[in-house]
C-alpha positions as CSV (number, residue, x, y, z in Angstrom):
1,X,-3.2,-11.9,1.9
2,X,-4.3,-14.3,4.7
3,X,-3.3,-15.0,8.4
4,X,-3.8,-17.9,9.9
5,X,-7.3,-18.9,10.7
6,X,-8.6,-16.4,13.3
7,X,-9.6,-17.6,16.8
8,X,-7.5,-20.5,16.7
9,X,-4.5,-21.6,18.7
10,X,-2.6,-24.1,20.7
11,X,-3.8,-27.5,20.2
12,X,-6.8,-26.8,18.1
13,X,-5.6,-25.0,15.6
14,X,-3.0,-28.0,15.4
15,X,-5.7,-30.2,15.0
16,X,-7.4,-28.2,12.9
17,X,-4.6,-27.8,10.4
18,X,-3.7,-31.2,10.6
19,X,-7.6,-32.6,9.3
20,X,-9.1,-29.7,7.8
21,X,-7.9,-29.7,4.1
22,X,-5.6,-31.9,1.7
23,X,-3.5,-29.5,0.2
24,X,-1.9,-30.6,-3.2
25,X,2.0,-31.3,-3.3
26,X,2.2,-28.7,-5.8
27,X,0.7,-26.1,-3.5
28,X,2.4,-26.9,-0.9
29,X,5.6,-27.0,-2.8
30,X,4.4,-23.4,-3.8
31,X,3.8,-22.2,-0.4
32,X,7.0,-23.2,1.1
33,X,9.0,-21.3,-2.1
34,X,7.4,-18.6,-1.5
35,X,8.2,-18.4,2.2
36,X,11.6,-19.0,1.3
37,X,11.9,-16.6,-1.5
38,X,9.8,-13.7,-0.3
39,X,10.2,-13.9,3.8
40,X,8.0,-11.3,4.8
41,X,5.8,-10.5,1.8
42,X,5.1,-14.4,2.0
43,X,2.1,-13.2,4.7
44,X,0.2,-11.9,1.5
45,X,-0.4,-15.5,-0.2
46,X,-3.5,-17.4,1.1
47,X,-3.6,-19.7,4.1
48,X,-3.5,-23.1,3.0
49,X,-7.4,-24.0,4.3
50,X,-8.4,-21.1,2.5
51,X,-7.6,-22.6,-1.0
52,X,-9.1,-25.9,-0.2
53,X,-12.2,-23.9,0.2
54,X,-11.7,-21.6,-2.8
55,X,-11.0,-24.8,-5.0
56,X,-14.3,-26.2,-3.3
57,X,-16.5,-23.3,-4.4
58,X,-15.0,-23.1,-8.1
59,X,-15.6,-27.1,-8.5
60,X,-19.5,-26.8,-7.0
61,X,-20.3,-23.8,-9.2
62,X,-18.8,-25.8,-11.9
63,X,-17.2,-22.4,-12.9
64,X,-16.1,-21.8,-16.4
65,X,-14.4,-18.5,-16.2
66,X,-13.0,-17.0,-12.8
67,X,-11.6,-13.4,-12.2
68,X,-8.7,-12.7,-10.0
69,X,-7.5,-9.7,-8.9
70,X,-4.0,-10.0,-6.9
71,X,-2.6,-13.2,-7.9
72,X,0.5,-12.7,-6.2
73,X,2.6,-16.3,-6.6
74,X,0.0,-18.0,-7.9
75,X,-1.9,-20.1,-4.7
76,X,-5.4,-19.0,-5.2
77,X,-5.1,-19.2,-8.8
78,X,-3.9,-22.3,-8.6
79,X,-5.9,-23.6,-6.1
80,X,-9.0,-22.8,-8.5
81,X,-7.7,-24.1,-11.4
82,X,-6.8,-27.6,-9.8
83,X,-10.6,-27.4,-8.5
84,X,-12.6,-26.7,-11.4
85,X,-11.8,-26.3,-14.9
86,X,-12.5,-22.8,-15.1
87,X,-10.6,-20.7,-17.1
88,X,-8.9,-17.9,-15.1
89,X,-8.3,-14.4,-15.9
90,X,-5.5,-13.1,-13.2
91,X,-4.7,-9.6,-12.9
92,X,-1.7,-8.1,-11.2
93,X,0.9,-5.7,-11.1
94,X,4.2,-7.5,-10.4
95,X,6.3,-9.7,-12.9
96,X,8.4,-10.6,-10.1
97,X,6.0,-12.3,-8.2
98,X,3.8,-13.8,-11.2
99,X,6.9,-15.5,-12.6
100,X,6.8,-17.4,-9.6
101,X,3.1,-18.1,-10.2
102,X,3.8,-19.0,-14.1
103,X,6.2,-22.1,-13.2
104,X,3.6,-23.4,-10.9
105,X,0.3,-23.7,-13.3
106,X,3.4,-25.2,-15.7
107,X,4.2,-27.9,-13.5
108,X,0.6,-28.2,-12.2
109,X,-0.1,-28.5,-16.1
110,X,-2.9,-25.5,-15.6
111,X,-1.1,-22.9,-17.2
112,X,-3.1,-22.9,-20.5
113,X,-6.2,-22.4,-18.7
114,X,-4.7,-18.7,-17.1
115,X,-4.2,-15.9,-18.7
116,X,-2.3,-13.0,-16.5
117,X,-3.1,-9.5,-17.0
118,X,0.2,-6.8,-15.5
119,X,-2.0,-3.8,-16.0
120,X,-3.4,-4.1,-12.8
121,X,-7.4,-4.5,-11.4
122,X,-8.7,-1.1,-12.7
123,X,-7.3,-1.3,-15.9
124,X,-8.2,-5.0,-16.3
125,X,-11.7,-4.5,-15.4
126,X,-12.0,-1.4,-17.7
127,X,-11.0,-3.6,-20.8
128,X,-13.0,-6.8,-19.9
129,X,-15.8,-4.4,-20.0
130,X,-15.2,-2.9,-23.1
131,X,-15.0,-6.0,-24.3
132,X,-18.4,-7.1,-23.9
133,X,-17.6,-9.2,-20.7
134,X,-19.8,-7.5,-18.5
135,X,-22.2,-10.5,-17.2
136,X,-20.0,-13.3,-18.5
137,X,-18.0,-14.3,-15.0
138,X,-18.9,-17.3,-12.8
139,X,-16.7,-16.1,-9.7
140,X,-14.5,-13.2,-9.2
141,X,-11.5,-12.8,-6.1
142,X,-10.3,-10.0,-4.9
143,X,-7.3,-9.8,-2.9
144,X,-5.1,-6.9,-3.6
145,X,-4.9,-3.5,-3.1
146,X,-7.2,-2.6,-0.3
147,X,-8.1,1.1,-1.1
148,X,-9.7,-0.1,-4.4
149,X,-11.7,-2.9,-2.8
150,X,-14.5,-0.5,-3.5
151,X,-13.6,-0.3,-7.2
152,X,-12.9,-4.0,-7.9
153,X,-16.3,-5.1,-6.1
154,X,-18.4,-2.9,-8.3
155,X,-16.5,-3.7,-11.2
156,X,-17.0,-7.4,-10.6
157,X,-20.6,-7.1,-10.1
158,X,-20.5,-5.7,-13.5
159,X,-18.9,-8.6,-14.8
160,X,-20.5,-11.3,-13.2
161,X,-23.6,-13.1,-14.1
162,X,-26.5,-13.4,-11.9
163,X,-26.1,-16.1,-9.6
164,X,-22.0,-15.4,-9.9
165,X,-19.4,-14.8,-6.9
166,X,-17.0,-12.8,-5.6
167,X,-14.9,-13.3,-3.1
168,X,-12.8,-10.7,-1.1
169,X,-9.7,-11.6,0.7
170,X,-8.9,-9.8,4.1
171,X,-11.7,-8.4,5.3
172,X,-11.2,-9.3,8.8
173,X,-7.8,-7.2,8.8
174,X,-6.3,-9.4,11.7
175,X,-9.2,-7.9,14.0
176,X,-8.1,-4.0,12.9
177,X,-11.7,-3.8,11.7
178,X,-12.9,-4.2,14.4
179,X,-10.5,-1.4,16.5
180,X,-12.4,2.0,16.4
181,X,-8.6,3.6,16.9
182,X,-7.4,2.0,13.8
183,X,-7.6,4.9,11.1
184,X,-5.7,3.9,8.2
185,X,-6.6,4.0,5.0
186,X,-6.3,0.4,4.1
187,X,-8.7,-0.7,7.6
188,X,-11.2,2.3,6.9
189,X,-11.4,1.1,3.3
190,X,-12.0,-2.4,4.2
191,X,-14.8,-1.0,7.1
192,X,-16.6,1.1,4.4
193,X,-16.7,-2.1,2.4
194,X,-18.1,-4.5,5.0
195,X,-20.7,-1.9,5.7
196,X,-21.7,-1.6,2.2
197,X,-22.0,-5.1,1.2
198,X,-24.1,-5.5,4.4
199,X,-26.9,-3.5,3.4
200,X,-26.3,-4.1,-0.8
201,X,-29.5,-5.3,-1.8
202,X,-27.7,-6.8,-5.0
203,X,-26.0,-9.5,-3.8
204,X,-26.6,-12.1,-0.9
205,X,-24.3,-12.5,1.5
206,X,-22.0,-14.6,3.9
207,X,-18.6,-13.6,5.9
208,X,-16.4,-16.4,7.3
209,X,-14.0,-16.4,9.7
210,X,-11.5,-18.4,7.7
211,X,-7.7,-17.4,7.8
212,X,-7.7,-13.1,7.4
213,X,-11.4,-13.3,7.1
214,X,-13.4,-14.3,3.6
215,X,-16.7,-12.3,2.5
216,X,-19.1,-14.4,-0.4
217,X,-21.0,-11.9,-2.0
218,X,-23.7,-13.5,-4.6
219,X,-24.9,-11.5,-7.2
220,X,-28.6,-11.8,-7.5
């Protein structure tokens, strides 16, 4: 899930939207379905800017498999796939939702590059790993549930290679992270997190501020 980009308003962010990415007919066609469909569970697909720069990263790592974990309706999935030729492992929970996703790699003429998982991120990950995939990942996203950020970022460490990605979705929390009286489960899970990857000598890292907030965490 994404917000629009923080810190932005008024006539900048205008601006800002109106030069900062090319965003695929498909995509957008995607985006506005989804809106439509969905009303408000359309706030957990990606901003638009956000899969520019997702399909930018998966094209300049010239990324050959990708993990996602929350694919929702398909955008960040198929913002990688139009941006790399990766082949995409996409792991969910809801047939609803990836059905819609499934129509759109069809018509984007992706869809035999992704292969969706319904048995959710822990289960997914457990399998890939017993499979022998630990080390065989280029990049990894995470955007789904937030109380197993923990779980999915050490799981996709595991099944990166060195020099590999991840990239978690939300950790800006529309600002909650940074409000001491927000206690939730979901904030204090993503605050743990942030403070973890901070100090994780394993990985190098870089936040940005773009849309709900986007942590790039290499594996070293």
């Amino acid at each position: 899930m994404s917000k629009t980009s923080i810190g932005l308003s008024g006539a900048v962010l205008k601006y800002y939207q109106a030069h900062a990415y090319n965003e695929p007919a498909v995509l957008a066609e995607l985006r506005a379905e989804t809106a439509t469909k969905l009303g408000g569970n359309a706030q957990m697909q990606i901003a638009p800017e956000q899969g520019a720069f997702m399909g930018m990263i998966a094209g300049l790592m010239n990324a050959r498999t990708i993990l996602e974990i929350g694919t929702f309706t398909g955008y960040s999935s198929l913002a990688m796939a139009l941006g790399s030729q990766a082949a995409i492992t996409a792991v969910d929970v809801s047939e609803e939702w990836t059905a819609i996703a499934r129509r759109y790699w069809q018509k984007a003429g992706v869809e035999s590059r992704i292969t969706l998982r319904l048995d959710g991120g822990h289960a997914a990950i457990a399998d890939l790993l017993r499979e022998g995939r630990a080390g065989t990942f280029d990049l990894c996203f995470i955007d789904a549930d937030k109380s197993s950020y923990d779980a999915y970022y050490e799981g996709a460490l595991k099944l990166l290679r060195a020099g590999g990605l991840v990239m978690i979705d939300n950790v800006l929390w529309d600002g909650e992270v940074a409000n001491p009286k927000k206690r939730d489960a979901d904030t204090l899970a993503l605050k743990a997190l942030n403070t973890k990857i901070k100090a994780d000598a394993r990985v190098t890292l870089a936040m940005l501020p773009l849309a709900d907030g986007l942590t790039l965490a290499r594996k070293i």
